[in-house]
GUMARFI-556597 format. One record per atom (N, C-alpha, C): atom name; residue in one letter; residue number from 1; y, z, x. Coordinates in steps of 0.02 Angstrom, whole numbers. Atoms other than C-alpha are relative to their C-alpha. Layout:
# GUMARFI-556597
+------+-------+------+--------+--------+--------+
| fido | balum | tilo |      v |      w |      u |
+------+-------+------+--------+--------+--------+
|   CA |     A |  NUM |      Y |      Z |      X |
...
+------+-------+------+--------+--------+--------+
***
This chain:
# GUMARFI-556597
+------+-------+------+--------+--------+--------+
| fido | balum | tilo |      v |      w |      u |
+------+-------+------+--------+--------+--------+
|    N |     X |    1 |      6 |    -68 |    -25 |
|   CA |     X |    1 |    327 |   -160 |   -436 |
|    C |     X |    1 |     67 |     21 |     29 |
|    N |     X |    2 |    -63 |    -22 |    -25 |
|   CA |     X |    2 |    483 |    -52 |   -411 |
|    C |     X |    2 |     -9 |     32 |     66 |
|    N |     X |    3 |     15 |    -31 |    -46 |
|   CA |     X |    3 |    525 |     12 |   -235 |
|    C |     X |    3 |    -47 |     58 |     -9 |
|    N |     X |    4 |     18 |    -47 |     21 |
|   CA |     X |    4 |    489 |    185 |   -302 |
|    C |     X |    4 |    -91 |     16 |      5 |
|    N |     X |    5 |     86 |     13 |      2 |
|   CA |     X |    5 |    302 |    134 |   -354 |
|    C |     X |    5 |    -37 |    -45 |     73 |
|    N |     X |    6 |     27 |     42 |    -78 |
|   CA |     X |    6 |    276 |     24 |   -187 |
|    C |     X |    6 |     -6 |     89 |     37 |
|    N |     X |    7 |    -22 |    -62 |    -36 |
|   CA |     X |    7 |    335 |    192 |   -101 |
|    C |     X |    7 |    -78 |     59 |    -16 |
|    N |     X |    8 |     60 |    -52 |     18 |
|   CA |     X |    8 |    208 |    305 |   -210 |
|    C |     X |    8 |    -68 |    -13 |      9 |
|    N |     X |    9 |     54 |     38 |    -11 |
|   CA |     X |    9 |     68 |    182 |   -177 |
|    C |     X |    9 |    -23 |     14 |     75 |
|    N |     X |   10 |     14 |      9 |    -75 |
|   CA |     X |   10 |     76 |    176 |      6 |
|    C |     X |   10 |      0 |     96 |     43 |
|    N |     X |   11 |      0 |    -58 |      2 |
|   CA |     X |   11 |    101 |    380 |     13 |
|    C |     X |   11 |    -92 |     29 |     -4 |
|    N |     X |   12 |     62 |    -39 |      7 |
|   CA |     X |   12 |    -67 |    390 |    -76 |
|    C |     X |   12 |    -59 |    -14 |     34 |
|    N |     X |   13 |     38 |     40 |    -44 |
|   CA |     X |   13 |   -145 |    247 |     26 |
|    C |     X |   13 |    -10 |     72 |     77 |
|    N |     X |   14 |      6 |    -59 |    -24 |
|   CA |     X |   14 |    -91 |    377 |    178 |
|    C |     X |   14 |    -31 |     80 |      3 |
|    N |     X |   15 |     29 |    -32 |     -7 |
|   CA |     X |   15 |   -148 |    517 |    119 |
|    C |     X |   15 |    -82 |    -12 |      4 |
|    N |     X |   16 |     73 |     22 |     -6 |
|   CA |     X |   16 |   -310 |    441 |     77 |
|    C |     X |   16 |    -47 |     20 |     52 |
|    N |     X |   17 |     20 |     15 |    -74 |
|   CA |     X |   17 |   -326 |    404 |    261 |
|    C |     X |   17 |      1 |     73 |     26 |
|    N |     X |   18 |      9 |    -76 |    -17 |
|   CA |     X |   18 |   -272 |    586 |    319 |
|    C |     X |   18 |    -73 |     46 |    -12 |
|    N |     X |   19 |     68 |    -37 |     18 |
|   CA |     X |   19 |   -430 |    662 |    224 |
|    C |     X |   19 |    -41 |    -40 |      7 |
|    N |     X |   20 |     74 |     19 |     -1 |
|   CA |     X |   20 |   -537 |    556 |    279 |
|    C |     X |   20 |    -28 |    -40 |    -69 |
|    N |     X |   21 |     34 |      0 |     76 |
|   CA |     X |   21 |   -574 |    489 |     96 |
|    C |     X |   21 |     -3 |   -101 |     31 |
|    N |     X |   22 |     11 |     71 |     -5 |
|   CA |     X |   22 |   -555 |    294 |    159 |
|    C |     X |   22 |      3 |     -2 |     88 |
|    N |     X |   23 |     23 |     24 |    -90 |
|   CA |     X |   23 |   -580 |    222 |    355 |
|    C |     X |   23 |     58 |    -30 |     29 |
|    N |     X |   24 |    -64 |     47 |    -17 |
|   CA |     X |   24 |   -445 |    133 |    472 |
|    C |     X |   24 |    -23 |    -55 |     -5 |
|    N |     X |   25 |    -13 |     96 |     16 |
|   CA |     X |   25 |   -499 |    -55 |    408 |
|    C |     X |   25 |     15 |     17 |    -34 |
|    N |     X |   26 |     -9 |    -12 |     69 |
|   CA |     X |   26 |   -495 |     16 |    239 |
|    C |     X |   26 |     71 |    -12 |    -25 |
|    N |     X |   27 |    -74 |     -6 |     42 |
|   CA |     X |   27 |   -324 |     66 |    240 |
|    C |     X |   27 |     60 |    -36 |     43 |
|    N |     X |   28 |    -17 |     75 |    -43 |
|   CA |     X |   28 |   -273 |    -95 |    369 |
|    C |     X |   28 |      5 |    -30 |    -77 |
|    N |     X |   29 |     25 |     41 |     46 |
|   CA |     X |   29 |   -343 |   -184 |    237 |
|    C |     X |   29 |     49 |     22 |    -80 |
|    N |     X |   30 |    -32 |    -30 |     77 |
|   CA |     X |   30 |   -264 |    -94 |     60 |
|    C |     X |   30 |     66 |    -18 |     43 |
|    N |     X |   31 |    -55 |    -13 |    -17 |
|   CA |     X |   31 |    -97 |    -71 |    162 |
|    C |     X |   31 |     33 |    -77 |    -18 |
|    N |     X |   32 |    -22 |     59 |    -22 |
|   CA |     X |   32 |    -77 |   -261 |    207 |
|    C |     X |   32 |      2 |    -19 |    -75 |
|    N |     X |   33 |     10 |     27 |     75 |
|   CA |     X |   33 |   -139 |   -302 |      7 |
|    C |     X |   33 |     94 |     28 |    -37 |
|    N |     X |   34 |    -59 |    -23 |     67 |
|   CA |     X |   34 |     16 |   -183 |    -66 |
|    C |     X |   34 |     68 |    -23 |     68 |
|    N |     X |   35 |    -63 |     60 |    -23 |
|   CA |     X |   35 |    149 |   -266 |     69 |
|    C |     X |   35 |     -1 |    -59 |    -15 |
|    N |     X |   36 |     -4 |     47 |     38 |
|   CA |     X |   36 |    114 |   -422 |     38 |
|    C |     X |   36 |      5 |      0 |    -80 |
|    N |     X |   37 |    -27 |     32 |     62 |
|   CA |     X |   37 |    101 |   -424 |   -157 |
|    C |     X |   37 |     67 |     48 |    -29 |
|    N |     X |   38 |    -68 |    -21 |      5 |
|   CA |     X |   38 |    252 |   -313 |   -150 |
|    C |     X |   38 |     51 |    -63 |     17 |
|    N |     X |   39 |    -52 |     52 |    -19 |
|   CA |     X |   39 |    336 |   -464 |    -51 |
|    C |     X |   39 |      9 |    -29 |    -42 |
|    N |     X |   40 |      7 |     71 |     54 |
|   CA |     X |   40 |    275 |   -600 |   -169 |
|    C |     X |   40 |     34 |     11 |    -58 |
|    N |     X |   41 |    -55 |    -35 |     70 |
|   CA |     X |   41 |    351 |   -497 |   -322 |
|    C |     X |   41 |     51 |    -15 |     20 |
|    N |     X |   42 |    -81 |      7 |     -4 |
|   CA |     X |   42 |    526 |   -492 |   -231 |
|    C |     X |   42 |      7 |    -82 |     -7 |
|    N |     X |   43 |    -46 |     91 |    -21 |
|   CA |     X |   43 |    527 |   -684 |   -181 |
|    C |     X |   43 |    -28 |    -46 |    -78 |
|    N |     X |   44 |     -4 |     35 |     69 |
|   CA |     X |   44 |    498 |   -731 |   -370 |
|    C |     X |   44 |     79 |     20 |    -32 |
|    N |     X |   45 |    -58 |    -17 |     52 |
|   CA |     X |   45 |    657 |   -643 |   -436 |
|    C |     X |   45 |     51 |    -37 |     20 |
+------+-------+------+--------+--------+--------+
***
């Protein structure tokens, strides 16, 4: 995953949250999923 797409991921995760469309574990929970397997991608290259 390129910064770019990490970036657009976590934007939509946010808005998500703004409207109400997901909960604060929800997007605890999603947030922590796309940092971490963002990390794990970098520390392979």
């Amino acid at each position: 995953m390129t910064r770019e797409e990490l970036k657009a991921q976590i934007e939509e995760l946010m808005r998500q949250y703004a409207d109400e469309e997901i909960d604060g574990a929800t997007y605890a929970e999603r947030m922590m999923e796309l940092t971490t397997s963002a990390r794990d991608e970098n520390d392979d290259d």
